[in-house]
DSSP file (Angstrom, degrees, kcal/mol; ACC not computed):
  #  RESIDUE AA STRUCTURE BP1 BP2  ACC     N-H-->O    O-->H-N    N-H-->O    O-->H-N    TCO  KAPPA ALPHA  PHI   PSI    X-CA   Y-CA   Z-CA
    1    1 A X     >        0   0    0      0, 0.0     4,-1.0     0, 0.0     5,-0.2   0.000 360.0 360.0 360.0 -31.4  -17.3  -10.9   48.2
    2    2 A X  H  >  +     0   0    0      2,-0.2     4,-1.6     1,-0.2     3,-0.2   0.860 360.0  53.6 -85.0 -48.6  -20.6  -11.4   49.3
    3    3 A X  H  > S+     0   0    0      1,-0.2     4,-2.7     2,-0.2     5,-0.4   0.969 116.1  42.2 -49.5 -48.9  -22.2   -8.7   46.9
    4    4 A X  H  > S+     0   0    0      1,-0.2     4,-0.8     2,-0.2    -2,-0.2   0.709 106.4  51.6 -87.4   2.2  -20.7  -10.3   44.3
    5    5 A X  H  X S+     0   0    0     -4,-1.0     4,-0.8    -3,-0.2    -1,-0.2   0.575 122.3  46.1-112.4 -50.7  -21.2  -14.1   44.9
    6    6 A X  H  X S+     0   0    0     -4,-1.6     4,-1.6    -5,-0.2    -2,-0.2   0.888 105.9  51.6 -69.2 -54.6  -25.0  -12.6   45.4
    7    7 A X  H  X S+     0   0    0     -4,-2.7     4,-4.4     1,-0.2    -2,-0.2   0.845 116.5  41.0 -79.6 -51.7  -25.2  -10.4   42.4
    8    8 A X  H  X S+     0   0    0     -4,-0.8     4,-1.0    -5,-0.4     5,-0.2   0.760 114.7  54.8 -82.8  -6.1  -23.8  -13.9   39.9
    9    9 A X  H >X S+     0   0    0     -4,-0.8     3,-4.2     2,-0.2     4,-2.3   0.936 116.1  43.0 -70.4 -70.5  -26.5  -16.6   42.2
   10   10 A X  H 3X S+     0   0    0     -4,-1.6     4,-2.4     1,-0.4    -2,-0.2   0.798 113.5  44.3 -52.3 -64.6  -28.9  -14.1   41.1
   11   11 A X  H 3X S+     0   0    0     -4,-4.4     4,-1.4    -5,-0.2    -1,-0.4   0.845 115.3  52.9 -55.6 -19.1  -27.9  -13.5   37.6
   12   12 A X  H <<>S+     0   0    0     -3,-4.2     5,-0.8    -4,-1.0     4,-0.4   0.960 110.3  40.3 -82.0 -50.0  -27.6  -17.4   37.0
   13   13 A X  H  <5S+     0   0    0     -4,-2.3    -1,-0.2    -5,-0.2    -2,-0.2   0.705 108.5  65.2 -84.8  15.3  -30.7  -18.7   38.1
   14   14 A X  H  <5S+     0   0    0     -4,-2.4     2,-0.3    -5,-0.3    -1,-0.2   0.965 118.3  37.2 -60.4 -54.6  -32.6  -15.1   36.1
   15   15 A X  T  <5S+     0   0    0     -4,-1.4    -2,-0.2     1,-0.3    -1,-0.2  -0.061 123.4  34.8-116.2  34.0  -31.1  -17.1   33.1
   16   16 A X  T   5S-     0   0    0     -4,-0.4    -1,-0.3    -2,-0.3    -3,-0.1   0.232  93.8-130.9-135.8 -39.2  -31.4  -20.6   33.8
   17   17 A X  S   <S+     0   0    0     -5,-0.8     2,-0.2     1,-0.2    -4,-0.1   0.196  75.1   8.3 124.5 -55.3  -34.7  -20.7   35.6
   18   18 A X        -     0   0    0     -6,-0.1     2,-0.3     2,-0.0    -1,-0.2  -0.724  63.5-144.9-164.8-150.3  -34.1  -22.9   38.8
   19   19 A X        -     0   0    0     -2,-0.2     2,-0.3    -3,-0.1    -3,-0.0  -0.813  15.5-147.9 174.5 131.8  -30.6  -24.5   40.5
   20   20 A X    >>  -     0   0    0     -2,-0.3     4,-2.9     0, 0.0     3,-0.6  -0.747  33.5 -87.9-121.0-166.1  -30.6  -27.5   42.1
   21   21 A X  H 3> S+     0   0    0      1,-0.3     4,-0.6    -2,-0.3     5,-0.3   0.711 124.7  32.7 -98.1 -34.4  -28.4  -28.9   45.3
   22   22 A X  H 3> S+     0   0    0      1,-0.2     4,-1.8     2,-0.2    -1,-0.3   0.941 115.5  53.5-100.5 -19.1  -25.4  -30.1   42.9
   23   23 A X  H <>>S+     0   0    0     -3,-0.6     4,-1.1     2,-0.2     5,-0.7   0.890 112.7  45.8 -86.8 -54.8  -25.6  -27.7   40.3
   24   24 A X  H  X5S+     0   0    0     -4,-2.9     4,-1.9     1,-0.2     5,-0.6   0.972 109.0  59.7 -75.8 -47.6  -25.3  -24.8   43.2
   25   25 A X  H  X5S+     0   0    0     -4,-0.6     4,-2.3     2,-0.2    -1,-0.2   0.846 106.3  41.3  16.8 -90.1  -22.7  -26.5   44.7
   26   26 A X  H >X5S+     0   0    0     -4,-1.8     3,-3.6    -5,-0.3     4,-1.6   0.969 119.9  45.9 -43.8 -81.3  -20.6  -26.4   41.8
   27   27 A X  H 3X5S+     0   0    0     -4,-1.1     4,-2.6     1,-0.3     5,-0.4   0.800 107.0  55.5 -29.7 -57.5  -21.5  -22.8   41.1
   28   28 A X  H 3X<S+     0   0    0     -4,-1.9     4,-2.1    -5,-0.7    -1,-0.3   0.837 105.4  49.8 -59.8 -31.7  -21.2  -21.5   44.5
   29   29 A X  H <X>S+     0   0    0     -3,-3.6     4,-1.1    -4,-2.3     5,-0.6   0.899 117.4  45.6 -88.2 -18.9  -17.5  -22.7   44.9
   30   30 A X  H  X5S+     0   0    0     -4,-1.6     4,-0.7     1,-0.2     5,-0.4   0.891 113.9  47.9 -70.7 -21.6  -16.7  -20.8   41.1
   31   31 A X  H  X>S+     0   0    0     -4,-2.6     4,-0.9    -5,-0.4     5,-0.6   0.983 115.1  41.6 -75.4 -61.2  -18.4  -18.2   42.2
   32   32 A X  H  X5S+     0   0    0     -4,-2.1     4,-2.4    -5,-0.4    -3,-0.1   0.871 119.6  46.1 -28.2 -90.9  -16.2  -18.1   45.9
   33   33 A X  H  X5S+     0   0    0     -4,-1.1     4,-1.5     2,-0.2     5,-0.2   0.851 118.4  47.0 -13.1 -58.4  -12.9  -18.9   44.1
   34   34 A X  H >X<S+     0   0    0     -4,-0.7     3,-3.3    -5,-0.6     4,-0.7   0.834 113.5  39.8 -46.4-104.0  -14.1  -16.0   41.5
   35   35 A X  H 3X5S+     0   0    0     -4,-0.9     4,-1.6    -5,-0.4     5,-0.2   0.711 112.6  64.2 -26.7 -40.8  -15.3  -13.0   43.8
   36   36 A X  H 3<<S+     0   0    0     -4,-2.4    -1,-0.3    -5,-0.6    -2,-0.2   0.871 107.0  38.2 -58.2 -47.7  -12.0  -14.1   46.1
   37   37 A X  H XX S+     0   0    0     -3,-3.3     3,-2.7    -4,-1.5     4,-1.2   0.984 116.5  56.3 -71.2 -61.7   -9.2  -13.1   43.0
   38   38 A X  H >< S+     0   0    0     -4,-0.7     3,-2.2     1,-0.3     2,-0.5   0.682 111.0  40.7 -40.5 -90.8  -11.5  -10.2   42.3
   39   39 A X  T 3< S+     0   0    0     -4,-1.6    -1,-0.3     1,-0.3    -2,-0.2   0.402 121.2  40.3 -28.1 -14.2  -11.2   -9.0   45.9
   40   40 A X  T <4 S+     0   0    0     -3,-2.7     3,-0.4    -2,-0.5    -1,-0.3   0.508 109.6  57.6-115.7  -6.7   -7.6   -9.7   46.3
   41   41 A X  S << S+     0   0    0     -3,-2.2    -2,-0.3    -4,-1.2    -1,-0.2   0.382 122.6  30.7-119.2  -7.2   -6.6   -8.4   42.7
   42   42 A X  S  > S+     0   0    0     -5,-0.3     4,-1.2    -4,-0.3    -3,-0.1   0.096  88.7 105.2-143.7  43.5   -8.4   -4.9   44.0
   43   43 A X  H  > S+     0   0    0     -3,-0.4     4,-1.9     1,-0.2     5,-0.3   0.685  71.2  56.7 -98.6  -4.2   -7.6   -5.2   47.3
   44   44 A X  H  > S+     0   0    0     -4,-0.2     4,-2.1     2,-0.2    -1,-0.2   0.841 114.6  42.6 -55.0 -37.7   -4.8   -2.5   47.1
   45   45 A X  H  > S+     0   0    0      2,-0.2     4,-3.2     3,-0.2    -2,-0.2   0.822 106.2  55.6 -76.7 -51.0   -7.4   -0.2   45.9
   46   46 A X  H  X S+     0   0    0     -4,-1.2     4,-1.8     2,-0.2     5,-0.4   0.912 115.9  46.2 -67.9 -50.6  -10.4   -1.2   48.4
   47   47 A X  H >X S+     0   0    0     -4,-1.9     4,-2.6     2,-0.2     3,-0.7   0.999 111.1  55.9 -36.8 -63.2   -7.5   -0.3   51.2
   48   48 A X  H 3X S+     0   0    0     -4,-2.1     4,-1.4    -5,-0.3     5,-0.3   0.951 115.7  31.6 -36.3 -69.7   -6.7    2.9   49.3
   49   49 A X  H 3< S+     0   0    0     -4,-3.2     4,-0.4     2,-0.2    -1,-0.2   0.584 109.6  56.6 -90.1  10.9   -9.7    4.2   49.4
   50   50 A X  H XX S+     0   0    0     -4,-1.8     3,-4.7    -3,-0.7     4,-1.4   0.916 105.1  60.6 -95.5 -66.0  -11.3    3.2   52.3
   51   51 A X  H 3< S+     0   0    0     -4,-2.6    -2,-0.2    -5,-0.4    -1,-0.1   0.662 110.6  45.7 -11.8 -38.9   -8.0    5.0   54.2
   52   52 A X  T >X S+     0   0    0     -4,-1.4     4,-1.6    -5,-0.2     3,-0.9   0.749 105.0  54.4 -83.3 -23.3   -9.2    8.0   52.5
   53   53 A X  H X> S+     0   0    0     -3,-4.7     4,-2.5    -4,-0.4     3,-0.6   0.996 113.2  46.2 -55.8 -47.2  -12.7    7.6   53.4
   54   54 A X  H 3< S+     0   0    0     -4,-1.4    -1,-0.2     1,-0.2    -2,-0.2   0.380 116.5  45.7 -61.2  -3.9  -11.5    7.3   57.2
   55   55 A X  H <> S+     0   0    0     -3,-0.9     4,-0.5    -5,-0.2    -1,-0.2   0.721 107.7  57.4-120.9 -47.2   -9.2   10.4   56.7
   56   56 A X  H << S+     0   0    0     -4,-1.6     3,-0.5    -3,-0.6    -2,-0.2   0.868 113.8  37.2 -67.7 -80.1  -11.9   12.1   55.1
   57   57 A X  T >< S+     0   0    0     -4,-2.5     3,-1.4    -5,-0.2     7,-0.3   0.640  92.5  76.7 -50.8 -42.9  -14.2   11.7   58.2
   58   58 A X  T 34 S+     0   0    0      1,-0.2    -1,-0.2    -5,-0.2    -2,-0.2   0.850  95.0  57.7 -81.4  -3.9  -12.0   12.1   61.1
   59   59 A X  T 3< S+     0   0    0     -4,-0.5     2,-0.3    -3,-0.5    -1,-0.2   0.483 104.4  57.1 -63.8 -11.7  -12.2   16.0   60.3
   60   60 A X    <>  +     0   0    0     -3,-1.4     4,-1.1     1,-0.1    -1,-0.2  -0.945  59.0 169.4-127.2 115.8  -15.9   15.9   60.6
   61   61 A X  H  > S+     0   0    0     -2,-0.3     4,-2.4     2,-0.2     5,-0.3   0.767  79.6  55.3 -70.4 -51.6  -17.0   14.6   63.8
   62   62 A X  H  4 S+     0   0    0      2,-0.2     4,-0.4     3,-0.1    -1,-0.1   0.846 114.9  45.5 -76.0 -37.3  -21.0   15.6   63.5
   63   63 A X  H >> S+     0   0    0      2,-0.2     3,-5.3     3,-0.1     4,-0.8   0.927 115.8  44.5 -67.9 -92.5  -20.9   13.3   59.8
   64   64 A X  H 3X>S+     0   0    0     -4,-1.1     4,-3.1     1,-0.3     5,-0.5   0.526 112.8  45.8 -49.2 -41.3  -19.0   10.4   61.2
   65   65 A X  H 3<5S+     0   0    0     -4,-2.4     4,-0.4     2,-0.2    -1,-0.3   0.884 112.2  56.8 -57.5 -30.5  -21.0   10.0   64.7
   66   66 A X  H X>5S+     0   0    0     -3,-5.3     4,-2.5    -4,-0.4     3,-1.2   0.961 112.1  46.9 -65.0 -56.9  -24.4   10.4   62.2
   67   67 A X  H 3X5S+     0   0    0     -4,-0.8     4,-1.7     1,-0.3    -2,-0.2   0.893 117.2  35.5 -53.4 -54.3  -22.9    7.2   60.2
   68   68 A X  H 3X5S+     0   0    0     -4,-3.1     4,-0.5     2,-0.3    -1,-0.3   0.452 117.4  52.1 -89.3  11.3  -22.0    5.0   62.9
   69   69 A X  H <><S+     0   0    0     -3,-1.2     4,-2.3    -5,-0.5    -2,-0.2   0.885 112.9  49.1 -83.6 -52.8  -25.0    5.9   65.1
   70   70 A X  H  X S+     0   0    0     -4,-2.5     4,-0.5     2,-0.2    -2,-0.3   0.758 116.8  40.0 -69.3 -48.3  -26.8    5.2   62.0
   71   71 A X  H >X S+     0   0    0     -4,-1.7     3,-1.4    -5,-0.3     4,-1.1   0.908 110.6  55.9 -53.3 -56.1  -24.8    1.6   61.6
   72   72 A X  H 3X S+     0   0    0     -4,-0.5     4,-2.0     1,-0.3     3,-0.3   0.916 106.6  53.0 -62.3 -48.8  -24.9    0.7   65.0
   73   73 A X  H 3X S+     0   0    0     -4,-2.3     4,-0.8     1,-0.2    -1,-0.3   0.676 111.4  45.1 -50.2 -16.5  -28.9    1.1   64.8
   74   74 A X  H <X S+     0   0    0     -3,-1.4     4,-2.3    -4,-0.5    -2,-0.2   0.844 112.1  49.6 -93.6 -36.4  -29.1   -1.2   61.8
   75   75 A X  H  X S+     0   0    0     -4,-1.1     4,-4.6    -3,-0.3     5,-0.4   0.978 116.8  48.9 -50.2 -80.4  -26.7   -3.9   63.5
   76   76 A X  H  X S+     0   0    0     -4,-2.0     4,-2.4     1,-0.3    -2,-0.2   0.791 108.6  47.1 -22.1 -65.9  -29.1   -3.4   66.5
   77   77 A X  H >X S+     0   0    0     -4,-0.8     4,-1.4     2,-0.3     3,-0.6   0.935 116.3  42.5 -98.4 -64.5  -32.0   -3.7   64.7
   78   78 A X  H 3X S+     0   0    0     -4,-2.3     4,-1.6     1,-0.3    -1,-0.3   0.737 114.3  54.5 -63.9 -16.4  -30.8   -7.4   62.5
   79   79 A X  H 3X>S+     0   0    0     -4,-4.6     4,-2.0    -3,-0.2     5,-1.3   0.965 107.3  48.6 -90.0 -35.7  -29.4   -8.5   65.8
   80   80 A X  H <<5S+     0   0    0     -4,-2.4    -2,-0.2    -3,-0.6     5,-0.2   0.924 113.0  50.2 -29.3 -60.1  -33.0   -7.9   67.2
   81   81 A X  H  <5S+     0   0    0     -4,-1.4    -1,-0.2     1,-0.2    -2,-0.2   0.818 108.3  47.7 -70.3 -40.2  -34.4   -9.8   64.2
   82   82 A X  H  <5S-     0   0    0     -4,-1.6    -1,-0.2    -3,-0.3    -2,-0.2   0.717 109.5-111.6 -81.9 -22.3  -32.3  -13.0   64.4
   83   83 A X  T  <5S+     0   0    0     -4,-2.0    -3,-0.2    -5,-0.2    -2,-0.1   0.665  77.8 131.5 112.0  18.3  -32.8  -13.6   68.1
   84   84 A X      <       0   0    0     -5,-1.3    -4,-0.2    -6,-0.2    -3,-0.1   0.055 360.0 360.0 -95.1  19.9  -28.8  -12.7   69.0
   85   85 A X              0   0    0     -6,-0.3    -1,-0.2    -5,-0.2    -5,-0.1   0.263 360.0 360.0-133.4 360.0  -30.0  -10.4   71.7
């Protein structure tokens, strides 16, 4: 949701120019509402294939530990940044 809610801010104010306080308002709850059907209208799918990702993975042990060592350092590293540590 968040990509895409990010992805339409972005494209509106390339093609408008600027945004003010009532305007993104507005926009930001179509945009919620929006990205929310989208997600729920392909959330059978996002299950689907993320189950396979996970499936996929627990047969390689040496890949998965590199990815969530690799996550958990990034987590690390923005919770560093924001002051949550």
């Amino acid at each position: 949701m968040g990509d895409i809610g990010a992805t339409a801010t972005f494209l509106f104010i390339l093609t408008v120019g600027s945004i003010d306080a009532i305007t993104g308002f507005v926009f930001g709850t179509f945009v919620f509402a929006f990205s929310l059907v989208i997600t729920r209208l392909f959330n059978a799918q996002i299950t689907k294939t993320t189950k396979k990702i996970v499936e996929l993975l627990a047969g390689h042990r040496t890949v998965r530990g590199f990815i969530m060592d690799h996550l958990q350092a990034k987590i690390d590293q923005e919770q560093l940044e924001w002051g949550f540590w």
